[in-house]
C-alpha positions as CSV (number, residue, x, y, z in Angstrom):
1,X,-39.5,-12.3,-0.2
2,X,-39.8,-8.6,-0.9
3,X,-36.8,-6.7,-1.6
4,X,-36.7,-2.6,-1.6
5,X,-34.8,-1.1,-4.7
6,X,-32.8,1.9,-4.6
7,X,-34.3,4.2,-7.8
8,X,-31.0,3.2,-9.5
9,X,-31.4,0.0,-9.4
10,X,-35.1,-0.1,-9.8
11,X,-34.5,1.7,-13.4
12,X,-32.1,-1.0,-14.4
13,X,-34.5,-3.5,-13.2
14,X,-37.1,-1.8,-15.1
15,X,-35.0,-1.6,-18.3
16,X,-33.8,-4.9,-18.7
17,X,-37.7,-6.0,-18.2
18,X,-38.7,-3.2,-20.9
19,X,-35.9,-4.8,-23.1
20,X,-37.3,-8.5,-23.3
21,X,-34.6,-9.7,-22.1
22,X,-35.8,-10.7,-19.4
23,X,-39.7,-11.4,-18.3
24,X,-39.9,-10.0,-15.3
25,X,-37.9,-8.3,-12.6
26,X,-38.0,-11.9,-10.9
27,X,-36.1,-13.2,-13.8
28,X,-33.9,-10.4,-13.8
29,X,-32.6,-10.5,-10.3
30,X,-32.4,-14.2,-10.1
31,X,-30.0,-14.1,-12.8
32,X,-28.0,-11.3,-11.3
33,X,-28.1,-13.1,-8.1
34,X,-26.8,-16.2,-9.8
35,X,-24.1,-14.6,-12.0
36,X,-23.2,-13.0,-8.2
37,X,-22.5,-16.0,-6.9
38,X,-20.8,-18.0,-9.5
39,X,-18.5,-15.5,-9.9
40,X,-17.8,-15.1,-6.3
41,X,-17.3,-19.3,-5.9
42,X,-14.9,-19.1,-9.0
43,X,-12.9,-16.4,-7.4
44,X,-12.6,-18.2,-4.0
45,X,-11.6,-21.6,-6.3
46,X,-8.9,-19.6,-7.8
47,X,-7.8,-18.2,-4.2
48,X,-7.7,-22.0,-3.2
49,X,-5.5,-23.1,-5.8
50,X,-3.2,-20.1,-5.1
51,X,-2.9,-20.8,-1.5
52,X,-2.1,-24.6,-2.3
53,X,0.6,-23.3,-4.5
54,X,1.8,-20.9,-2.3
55,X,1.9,-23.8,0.7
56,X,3.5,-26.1,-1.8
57,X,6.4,-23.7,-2.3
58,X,7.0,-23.0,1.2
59,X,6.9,-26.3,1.9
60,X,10.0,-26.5,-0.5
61,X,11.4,-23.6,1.1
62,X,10.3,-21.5,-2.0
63,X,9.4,-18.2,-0.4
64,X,8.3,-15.1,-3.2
65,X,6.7,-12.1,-2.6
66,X,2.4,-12.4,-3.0
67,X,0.8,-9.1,-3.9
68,X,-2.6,-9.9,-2.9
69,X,-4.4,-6.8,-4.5
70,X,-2.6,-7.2,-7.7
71,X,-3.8,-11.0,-7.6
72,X,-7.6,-10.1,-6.9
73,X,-7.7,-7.1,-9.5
74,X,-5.9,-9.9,-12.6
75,X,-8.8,-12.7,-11.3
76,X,-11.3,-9.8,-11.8
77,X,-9.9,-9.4,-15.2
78,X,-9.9,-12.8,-16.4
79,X,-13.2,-13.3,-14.6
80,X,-14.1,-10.0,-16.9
81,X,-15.6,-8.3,-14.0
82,X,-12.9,-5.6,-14.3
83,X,-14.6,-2.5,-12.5
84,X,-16.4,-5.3,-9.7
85,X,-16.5,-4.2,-5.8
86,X,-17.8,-6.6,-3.3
């Protein structure tokens, strides 16, 4: 698979290499591309638990008001992705 880079991102890509951090670019992205998705799956697991909640509640005839935005931006937080757009 070949992948075009913005220049931005090609200079990160190029400085993380440079650093030793990683060996390659291949390395690089790869672990991007899985801290990507875990952090995505651990936002959707604390979503689901929320909802449950939420349905639980209802079900009791517990009704409170949900700011969604306020919800995403404290997951981010705790997450420590603080400044993260999808």
């Amino acid at each position: 698979m070949q992948v075009q880079l913005s220049d931005t991102a090609a200079e990160i890509v190029k400085t993380q290499v440079a650093s030793g951090i990683y060996a390659d670019a291949t390395a690089f992205v790869s672990d991007v591309l899985l801290k990507y998705e875990s952090y995505y799956r651990k936002k959707l697991e604390a979503l689901n638990r929320e909802v449950a909640i939420g349905l639980e509640q209802v079900n009791r005839g517990e009704v409170a008001e949900f700011d969604f935005d306020q919800f995403m931006q404290e997951l981010d937080e705790e997450l420590g992705y603080t400044n993260t757009k999808p």
